[in-house]
MDTraj code that builds the backbone (N, CA, C; nanometers):
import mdtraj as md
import numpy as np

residues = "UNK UNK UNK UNK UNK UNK UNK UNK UNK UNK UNK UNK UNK UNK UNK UNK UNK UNK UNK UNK UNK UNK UNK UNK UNK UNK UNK UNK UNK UNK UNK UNK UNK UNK UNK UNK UNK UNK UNK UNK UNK UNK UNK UNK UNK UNK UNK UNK UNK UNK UNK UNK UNK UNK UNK UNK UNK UNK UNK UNK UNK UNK UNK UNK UNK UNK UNK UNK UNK UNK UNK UNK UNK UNK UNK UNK UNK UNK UNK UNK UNK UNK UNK UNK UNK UNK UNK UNK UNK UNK UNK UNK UNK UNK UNK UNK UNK UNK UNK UNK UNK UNK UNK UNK UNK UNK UNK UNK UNK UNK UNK UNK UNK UNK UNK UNK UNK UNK UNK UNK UNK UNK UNK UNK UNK UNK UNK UNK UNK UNK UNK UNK UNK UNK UNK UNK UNK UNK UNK UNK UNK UNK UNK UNK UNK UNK UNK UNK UNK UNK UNK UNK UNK UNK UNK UNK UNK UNK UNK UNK UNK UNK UNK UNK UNK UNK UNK UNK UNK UNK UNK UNK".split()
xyz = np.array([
    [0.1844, 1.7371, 0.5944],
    [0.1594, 1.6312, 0.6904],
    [0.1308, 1.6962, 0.8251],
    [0.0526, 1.6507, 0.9179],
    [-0.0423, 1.7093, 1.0130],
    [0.1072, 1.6448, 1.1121],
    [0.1064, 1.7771, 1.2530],
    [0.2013, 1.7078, 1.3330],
    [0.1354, 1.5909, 1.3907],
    [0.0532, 1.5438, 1.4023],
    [0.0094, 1.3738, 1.4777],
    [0.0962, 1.3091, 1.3710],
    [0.0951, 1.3333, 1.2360],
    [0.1287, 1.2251, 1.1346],
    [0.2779, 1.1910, 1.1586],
    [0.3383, 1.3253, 1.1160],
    [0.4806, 1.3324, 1.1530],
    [0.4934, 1.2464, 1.2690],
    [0.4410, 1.2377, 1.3594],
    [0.4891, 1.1879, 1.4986],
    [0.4657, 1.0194, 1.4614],
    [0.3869, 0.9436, 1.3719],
    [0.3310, 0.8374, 1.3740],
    [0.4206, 0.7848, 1.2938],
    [0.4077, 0.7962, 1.1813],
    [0.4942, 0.7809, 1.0337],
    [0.6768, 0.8462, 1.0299],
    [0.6198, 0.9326, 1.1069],
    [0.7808, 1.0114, 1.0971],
    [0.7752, 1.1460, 0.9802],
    [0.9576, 1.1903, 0.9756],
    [0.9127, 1.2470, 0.8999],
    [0.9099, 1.2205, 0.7112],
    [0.9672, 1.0796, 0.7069],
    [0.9505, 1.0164, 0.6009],
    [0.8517, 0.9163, 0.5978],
    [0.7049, 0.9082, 0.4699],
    [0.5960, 0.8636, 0.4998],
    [0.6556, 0.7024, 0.4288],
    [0.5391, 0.6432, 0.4786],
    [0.5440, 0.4981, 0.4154],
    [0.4388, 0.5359, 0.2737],
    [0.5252, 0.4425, 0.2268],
    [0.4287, 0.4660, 0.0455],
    [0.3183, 0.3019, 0.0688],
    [0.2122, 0.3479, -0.0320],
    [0.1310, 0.2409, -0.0447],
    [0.0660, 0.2344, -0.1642],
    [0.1506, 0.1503, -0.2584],
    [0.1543, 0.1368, -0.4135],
    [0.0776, 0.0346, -0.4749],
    [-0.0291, 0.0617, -0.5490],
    [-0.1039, 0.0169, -0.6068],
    [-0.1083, -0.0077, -0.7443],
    [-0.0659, -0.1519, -0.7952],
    [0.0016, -0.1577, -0.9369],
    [-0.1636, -0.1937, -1.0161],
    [-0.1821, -0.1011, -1.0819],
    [-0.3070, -0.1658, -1.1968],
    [-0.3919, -0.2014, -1.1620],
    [-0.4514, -0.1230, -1.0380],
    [-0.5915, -0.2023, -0.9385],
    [-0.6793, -0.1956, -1.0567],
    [-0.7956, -0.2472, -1.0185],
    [-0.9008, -0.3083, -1.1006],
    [-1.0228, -0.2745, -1.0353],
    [-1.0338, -0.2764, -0.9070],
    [-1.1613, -0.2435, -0.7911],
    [-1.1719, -0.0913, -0.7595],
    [-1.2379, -0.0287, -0.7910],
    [-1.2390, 0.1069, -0.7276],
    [-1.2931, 0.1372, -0.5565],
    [-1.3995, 0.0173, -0.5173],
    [-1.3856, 0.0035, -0.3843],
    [-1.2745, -0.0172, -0.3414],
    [-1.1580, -0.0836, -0.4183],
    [-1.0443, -0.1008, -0.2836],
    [-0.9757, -0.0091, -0.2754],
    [-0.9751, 0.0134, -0.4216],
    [-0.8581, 0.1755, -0.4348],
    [-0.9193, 0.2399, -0.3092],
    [-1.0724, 0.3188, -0.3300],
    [-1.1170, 0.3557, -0.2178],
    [-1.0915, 0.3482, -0.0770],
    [-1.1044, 0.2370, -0.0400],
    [-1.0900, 0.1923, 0.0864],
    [-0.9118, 0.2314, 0.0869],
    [-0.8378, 0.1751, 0.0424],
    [-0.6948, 0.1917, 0.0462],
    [-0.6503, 0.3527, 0.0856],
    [-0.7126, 0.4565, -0.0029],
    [-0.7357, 0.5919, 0.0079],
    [-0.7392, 0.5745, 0.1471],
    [-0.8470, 0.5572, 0.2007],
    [-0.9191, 0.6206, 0.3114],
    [-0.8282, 0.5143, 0.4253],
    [-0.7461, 0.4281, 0.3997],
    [-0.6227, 0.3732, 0.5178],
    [-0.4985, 0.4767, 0.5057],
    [-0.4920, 0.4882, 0.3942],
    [-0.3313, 0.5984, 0.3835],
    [-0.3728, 0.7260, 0.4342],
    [-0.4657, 0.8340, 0.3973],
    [-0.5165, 0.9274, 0.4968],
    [-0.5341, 0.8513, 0.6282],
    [-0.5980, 0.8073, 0.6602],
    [-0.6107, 0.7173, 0.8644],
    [-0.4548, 0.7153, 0.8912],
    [-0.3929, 0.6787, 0.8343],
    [-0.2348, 0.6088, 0.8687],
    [-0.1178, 0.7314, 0.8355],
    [-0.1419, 0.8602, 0.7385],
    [-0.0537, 0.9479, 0.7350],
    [0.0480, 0.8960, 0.6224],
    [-0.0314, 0.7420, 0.5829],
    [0.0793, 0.7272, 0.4509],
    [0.0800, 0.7962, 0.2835],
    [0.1305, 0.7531, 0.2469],
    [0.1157, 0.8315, 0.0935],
    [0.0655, 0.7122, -0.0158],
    [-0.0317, 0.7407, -0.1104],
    [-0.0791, 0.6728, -0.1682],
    [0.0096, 0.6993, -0.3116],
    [0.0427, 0.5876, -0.4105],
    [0.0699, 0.5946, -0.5365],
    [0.0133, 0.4861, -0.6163],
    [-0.0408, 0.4884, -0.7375],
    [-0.1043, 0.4647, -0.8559],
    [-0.0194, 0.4371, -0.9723],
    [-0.0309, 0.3055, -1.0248],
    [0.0529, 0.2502, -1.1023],
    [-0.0693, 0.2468, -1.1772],
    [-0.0646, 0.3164, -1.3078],
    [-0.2094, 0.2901, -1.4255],
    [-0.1121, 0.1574, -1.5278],
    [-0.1981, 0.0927, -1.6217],
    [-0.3322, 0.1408, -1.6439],
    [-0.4424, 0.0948, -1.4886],
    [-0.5350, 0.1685, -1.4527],
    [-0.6871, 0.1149, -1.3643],
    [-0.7871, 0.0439, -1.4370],
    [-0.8307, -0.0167, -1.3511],
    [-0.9793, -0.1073, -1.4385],
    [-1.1055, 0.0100, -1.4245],
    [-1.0646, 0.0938, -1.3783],
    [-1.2058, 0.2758, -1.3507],
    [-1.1593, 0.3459, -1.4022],
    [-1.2199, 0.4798, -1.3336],
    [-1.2027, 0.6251, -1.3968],
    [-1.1851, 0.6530, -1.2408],
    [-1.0476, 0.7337, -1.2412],
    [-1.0311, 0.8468, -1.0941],
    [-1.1956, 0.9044, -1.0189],
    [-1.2851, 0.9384, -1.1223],
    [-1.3582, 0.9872, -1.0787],
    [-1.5246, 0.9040, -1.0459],
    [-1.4760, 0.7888, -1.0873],
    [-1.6119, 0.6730, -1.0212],
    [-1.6471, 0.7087, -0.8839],
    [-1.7900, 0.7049, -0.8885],
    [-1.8615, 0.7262, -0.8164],
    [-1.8480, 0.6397, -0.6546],
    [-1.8037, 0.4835, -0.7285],
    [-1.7318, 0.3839, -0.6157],
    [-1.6473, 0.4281, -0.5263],
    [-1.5599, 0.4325, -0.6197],
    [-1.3916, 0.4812, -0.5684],
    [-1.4003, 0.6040, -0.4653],
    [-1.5003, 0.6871, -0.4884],
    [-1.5074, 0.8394, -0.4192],
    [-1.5928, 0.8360, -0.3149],
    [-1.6803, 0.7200, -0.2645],
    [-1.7691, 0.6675, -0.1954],
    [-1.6980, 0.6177, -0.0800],
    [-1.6086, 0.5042, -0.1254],
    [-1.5282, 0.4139, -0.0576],
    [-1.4162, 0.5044, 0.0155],
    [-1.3619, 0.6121, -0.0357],
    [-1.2446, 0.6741, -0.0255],
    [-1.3507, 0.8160, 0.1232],
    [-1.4246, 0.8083, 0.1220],
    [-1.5773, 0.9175, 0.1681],
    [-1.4976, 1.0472, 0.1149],
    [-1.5012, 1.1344, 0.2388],
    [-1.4386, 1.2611, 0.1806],
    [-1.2732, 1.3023, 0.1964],
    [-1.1734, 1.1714, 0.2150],
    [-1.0593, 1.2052, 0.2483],
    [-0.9908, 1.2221, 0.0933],
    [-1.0640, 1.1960, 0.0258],
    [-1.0006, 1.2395, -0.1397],
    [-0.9699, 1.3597, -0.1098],
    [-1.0143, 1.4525, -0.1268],
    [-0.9924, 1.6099, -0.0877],
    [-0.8518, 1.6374, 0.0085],
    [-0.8079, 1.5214, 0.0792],
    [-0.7558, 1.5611, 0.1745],
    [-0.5559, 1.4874, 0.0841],
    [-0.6133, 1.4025, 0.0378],
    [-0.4858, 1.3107, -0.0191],
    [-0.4739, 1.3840, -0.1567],
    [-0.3073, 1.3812, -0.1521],
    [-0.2631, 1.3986, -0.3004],
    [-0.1921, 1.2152, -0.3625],
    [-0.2401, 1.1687, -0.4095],
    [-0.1907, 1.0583, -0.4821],
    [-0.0782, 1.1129, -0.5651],
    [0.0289, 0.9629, -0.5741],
    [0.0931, 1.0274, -0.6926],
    [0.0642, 0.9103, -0.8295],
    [0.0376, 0.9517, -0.9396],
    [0.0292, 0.8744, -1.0486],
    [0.0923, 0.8379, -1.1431],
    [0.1468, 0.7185, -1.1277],
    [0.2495, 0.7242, -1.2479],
    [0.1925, 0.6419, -1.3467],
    [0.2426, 0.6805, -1.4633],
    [0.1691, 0.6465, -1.6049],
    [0.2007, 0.5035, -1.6853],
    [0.2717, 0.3898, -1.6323],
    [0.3103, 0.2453, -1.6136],
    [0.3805, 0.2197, -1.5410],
    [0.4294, 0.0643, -1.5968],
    [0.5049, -0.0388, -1.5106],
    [0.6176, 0.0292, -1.4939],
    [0.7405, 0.1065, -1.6170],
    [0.8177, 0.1532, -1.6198],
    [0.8516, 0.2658, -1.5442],
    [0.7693, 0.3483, -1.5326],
    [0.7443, 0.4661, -1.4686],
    [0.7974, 0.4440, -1.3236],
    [0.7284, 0.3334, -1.2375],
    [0.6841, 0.2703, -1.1267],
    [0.8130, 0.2186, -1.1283],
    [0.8998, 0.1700, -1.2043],
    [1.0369, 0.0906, -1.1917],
    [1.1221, 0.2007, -1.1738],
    [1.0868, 0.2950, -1.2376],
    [1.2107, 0.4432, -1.1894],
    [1.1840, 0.4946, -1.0384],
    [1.0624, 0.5212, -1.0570],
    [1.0044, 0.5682, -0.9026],
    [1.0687, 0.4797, -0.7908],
    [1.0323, 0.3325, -0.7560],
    [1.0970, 0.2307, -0.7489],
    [1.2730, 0.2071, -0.7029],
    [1.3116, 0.2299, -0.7871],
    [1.4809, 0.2144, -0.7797],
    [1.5095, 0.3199, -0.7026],
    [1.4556, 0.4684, -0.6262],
    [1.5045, 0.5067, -0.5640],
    [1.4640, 0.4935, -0.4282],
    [1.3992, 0.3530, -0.3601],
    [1.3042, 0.3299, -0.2673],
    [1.3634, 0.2194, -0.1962],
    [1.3608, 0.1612, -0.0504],
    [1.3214, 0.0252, -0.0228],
    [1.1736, 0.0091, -0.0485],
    [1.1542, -0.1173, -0.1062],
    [1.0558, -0.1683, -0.1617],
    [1.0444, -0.3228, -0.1261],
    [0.8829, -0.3085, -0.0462],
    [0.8253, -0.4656, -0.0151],
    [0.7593, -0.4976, -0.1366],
    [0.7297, -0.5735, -0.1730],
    [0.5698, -0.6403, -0.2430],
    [0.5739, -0.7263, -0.2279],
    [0.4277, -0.6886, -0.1916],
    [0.3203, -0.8232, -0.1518],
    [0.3187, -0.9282, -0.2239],
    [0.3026, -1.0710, -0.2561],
    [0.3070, -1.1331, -0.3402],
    [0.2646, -1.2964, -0.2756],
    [0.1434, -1.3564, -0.3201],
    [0.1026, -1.5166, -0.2853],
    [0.2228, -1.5564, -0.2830],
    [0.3185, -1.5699, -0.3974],
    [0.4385, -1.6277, -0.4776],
    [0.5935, -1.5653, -0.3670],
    [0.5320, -1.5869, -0.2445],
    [0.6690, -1.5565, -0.1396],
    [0.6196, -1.6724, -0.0205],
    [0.7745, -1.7142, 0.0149],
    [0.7257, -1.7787, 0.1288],
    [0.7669, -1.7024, 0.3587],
    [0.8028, -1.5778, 0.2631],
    [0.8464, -1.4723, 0.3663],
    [0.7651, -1.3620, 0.4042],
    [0.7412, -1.4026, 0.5424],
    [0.6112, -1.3483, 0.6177],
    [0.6610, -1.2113, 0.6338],
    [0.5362, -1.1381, 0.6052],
    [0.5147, -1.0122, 0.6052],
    [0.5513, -0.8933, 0.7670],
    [0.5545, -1.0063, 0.8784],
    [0.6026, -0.9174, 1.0203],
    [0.7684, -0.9525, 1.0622],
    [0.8009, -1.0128, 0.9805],
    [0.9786, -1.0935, 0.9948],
    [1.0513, -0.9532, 0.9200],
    [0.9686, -0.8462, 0.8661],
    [1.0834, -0.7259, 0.7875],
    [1.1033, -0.6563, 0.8557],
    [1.1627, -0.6013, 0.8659],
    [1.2217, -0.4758, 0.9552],
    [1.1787, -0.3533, 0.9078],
    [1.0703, -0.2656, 0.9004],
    [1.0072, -0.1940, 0.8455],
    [1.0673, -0.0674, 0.8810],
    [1.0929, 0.0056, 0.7516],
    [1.1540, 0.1721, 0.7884],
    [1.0766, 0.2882, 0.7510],
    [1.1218, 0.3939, 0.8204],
    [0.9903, 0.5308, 0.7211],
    [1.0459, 0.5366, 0.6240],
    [1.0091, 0.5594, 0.4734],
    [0.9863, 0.5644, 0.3457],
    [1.0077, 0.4868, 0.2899],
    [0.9728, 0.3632, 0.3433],
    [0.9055, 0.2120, 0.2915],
    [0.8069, 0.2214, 0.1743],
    [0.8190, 0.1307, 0.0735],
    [0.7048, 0.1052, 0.0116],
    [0.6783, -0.0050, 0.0040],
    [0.4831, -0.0275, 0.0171],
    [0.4833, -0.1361, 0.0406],
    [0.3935, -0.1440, -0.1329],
    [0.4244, -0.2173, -0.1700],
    [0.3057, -0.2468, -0.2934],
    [0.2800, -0.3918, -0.3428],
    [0.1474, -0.3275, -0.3918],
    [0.0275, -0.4380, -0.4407],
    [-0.0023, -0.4985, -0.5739],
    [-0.0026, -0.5823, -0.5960],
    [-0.0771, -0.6074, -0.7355],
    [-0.2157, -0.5696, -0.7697],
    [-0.2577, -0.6006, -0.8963],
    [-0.4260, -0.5791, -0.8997],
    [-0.5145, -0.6601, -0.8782],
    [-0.6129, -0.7033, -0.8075],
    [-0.7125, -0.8146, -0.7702],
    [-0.7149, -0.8878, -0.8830],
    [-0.7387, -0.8794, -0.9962],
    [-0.7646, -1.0199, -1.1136],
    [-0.5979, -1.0368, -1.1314],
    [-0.4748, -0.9765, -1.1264],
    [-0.3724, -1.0250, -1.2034],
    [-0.2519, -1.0722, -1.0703],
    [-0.2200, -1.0190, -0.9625],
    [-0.1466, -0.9622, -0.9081],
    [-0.0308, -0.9005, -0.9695],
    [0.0643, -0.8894, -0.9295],
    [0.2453, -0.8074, -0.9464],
    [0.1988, -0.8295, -1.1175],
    [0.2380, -0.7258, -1.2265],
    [0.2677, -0.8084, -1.3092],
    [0.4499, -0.8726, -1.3670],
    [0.4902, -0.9614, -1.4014],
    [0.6304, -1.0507, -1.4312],
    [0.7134, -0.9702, -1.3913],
    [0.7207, -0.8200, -1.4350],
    [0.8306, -0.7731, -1.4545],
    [0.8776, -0.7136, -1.3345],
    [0.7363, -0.6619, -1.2612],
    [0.7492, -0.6242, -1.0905],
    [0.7563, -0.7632, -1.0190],
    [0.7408, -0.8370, -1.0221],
    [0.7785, -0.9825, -0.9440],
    [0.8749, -1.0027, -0.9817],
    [0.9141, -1.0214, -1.0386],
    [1.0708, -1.0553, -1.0782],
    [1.2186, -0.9515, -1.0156],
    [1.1298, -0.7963, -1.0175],
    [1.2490, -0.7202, -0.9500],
    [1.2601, -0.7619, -0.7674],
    [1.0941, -0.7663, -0.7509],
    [1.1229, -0.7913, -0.5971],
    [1.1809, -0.9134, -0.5659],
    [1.1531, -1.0520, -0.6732],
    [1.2332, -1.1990, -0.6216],
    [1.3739, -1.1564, -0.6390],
    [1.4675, -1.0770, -0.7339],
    [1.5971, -1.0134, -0.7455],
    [1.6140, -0.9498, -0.6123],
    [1.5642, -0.8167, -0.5472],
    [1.5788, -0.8058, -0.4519],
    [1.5612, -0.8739, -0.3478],
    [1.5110, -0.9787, -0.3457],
    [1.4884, -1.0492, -0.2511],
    [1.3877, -0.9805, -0.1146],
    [1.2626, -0.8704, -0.2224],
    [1.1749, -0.8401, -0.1327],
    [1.0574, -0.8556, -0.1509],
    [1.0319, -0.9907, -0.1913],
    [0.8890, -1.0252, -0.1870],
    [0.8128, -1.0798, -0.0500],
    [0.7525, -1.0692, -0.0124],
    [0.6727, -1.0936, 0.1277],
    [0.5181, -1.1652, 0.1051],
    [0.4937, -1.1994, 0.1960],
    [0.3496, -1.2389, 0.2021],
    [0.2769, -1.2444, 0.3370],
    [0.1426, -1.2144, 0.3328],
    [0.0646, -1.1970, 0.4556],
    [0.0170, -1.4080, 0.4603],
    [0.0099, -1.4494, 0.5642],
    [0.0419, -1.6314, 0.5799],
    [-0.1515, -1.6547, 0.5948],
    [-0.1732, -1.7545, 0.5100],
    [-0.3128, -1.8175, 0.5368],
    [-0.3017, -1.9420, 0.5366],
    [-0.4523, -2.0230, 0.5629],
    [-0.4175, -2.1324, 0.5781],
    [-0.4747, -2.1736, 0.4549],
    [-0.4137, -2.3470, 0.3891],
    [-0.4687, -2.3951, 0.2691],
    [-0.6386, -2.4121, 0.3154],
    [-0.7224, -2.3917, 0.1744],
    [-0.7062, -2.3897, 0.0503],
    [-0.6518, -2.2534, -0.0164],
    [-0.7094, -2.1260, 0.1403],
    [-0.7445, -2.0154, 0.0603],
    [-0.6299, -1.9168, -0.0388],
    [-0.6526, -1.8942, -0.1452],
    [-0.5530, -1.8557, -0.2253],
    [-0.5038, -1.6776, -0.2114],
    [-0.5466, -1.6295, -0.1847],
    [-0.5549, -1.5031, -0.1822],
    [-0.6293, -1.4065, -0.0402],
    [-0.5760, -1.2798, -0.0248],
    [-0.7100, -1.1822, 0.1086],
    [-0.7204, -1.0690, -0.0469],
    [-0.8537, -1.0256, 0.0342],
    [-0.8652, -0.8877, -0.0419],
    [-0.7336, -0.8037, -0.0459],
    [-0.7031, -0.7124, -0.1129],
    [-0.6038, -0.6180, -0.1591],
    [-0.6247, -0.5440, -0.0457],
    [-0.7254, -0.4634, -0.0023],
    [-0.7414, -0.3564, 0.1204],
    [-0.7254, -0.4436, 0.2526],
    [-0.7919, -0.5579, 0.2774],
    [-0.7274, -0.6268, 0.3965],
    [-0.6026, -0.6425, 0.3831],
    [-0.5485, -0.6367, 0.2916],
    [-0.3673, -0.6694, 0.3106],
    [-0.2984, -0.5806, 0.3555],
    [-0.3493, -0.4607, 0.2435],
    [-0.2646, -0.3320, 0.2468],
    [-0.3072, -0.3173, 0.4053],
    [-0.4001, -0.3068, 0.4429],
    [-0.4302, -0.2226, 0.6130],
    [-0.3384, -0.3057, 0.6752],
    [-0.3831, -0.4961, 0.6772],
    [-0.2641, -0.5763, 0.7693],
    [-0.1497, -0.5223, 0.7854],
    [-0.0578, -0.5023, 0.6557],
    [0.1114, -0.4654, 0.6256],
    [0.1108, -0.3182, 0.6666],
    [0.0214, -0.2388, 0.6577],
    [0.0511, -0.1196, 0.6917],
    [0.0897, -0.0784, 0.8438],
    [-0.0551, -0.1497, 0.8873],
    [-0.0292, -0.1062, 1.0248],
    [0.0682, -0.2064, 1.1053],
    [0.1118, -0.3034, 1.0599],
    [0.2576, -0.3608, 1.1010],
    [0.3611, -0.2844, 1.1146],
    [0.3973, -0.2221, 0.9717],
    [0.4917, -0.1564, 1.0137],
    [0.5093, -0.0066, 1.0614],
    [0.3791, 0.0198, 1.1207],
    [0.3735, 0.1329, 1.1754],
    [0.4071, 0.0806, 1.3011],
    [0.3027, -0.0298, 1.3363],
    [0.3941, -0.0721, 1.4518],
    [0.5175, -0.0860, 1.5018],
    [0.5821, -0.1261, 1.3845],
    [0.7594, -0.1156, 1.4080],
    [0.8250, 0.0040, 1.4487],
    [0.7631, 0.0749, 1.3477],
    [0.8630, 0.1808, 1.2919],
    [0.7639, 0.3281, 1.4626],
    [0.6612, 0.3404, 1.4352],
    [0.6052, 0.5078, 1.4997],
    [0.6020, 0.4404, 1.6786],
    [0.5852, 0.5694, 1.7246],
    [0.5251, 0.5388, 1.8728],
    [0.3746, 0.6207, 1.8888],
    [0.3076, 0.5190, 1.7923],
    [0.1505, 0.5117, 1.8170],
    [0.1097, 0.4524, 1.9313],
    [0.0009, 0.5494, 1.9716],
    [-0.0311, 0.5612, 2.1409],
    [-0.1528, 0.3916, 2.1024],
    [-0.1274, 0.3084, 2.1861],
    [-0.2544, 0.2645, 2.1604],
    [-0.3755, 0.2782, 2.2338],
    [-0.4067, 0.4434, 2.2811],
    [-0.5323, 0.4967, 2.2613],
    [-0.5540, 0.5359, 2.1765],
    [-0.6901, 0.5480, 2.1807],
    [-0.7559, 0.6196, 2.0161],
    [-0.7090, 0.7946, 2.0459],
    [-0.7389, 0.8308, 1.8752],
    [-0.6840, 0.9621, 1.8632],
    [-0.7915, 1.0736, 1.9106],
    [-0.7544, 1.1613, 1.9760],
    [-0.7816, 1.2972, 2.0699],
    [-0.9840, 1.3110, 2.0067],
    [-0.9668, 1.3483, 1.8430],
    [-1.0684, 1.3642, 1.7727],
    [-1.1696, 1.2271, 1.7587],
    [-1.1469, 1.1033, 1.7590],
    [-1.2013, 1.0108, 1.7548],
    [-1.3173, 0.9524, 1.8545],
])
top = md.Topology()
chain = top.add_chain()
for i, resn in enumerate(residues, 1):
    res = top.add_residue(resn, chain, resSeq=i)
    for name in ("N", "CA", "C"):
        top.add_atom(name, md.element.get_by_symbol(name[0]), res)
traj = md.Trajectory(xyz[None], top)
């Protein structure tokens, strides 16, 4: 981790967990917020792609090179990983707004996949914990994109948590 990051994130990163995405643009895009943000990306398979789509590596430009993802190989996997974490997820199916948490470094925040969201068994641990959240819209609309969310929630609780300058960065 680059010292700007450390200083932003701390020295424990925020996770940004992606259960069974389906879009390789968002994965992409998501990539290329967790490099911007100094967070850590993780991968809940099965994916609706291949790691190496042409999309995904487009969307992501060249900060792939720069991120190590971590991948875990299911739901179960993700439930071990998990239990040693505070853990948000995102979820339509909450009526608890996403800037009311008290956000800490080595937070995770995670996502469902665009066609399914959470699947039962991850919704069900976060309604048990009582950490399901949601970003607030107005009726009808049912859903935001997955990458507009993740960026919304992210940079919330960076807001909480870092003392990000709000000038832009030195290189920018």
């Amino acid at each position: 981790m680059s010292d700007q990051a450390a200083r932003i994130v701390g020295a424990q990163k925020l996770s940004v967990v992606l259960v069974e995405p389906d879009i390789p643009q968002n994965t992409g895009n998501i990539a290329r917020l967790c490099y911007a943000t100094g967070c850590e990306l993780v991968l809940v398979r099965p994916f609706g792609f291949r790691l190496t789509d042409a999309s995904l590596q487009r969307a992501g430009m060249d900060y792939w090179k720069n991120l190590e993802p971590i991948i875990l190989a299911d739901i179960d996997e993700f439930m071990e990983w998990a239990a040693k974490r505070r853990v948000y997820y995102l979820s339509a199916h909450s009526d608890r707004n996403y800037a009311q948490v008290s956000y800490q470094p080595g937070d995770a925040l995670v996502f469902g996949s665009e066609s399914r969201g959470l699947p039962a068994m991850v919704l069900a641990a976060g309604k048990a914990a009582n950490s399901l959240i949601t970003l607030p819209m107005i009726e009808p609309a049912r859903c935001l994109n997955v990458s507009s969310a993740a960026a919304a929630t992210v940079y919330e609780a960076l807001r909480q948590i870092s003392h990000w300058s709000s000038s832009p960065p030195e290189n920018g």
